[in-house]
N, C-alpha and C positions, 0 to 999 in steps of 0.2 A: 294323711289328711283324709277324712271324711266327707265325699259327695253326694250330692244328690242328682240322679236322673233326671232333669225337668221331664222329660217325654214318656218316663212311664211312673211318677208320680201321680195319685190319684188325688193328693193333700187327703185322705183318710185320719190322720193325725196320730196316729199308732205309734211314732217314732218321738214324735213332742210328750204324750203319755208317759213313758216308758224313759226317757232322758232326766239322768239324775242331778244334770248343770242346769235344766231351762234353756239349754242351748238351741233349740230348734224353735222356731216360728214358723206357722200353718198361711201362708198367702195363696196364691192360685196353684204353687207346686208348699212342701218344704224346705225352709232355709235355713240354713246350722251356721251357727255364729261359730267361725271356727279360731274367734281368740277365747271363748269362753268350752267349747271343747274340749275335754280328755280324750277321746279319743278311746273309748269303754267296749263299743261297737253296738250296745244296745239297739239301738236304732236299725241296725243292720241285722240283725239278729229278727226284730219285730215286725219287720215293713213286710207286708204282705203280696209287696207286688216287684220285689228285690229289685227296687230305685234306690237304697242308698248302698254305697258302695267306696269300698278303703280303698287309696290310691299310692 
């Protein structure tokens, strides 16, 4: 499963960009819908402030 940081998310949106499901949604942190999720890692890969994170 793929997380997000709440506390070092900056909602930059780099990871919603770059997610090839539309899985991610930009609110005050990112939220990854994770029944609509692969689990690709993209997002992890792109987040600039290494908040998302495989568990």
């Amino acid at each position: 499963m793929i997380k997000v940081i709440k506390e070092e998310c900056t909602a930059c949106g780099a990871c919603a960009d770059v997610c090839p499901q539309d899985a991610i949604v930009i609110e005050d942190f990112a939220v990854i819908d994770n029944d609509a999720c692969v689990e690709c890692g993209a997002c992890i890969d792109e987040c600039p402030q290494d908040a998302i994170v495989e568990e």
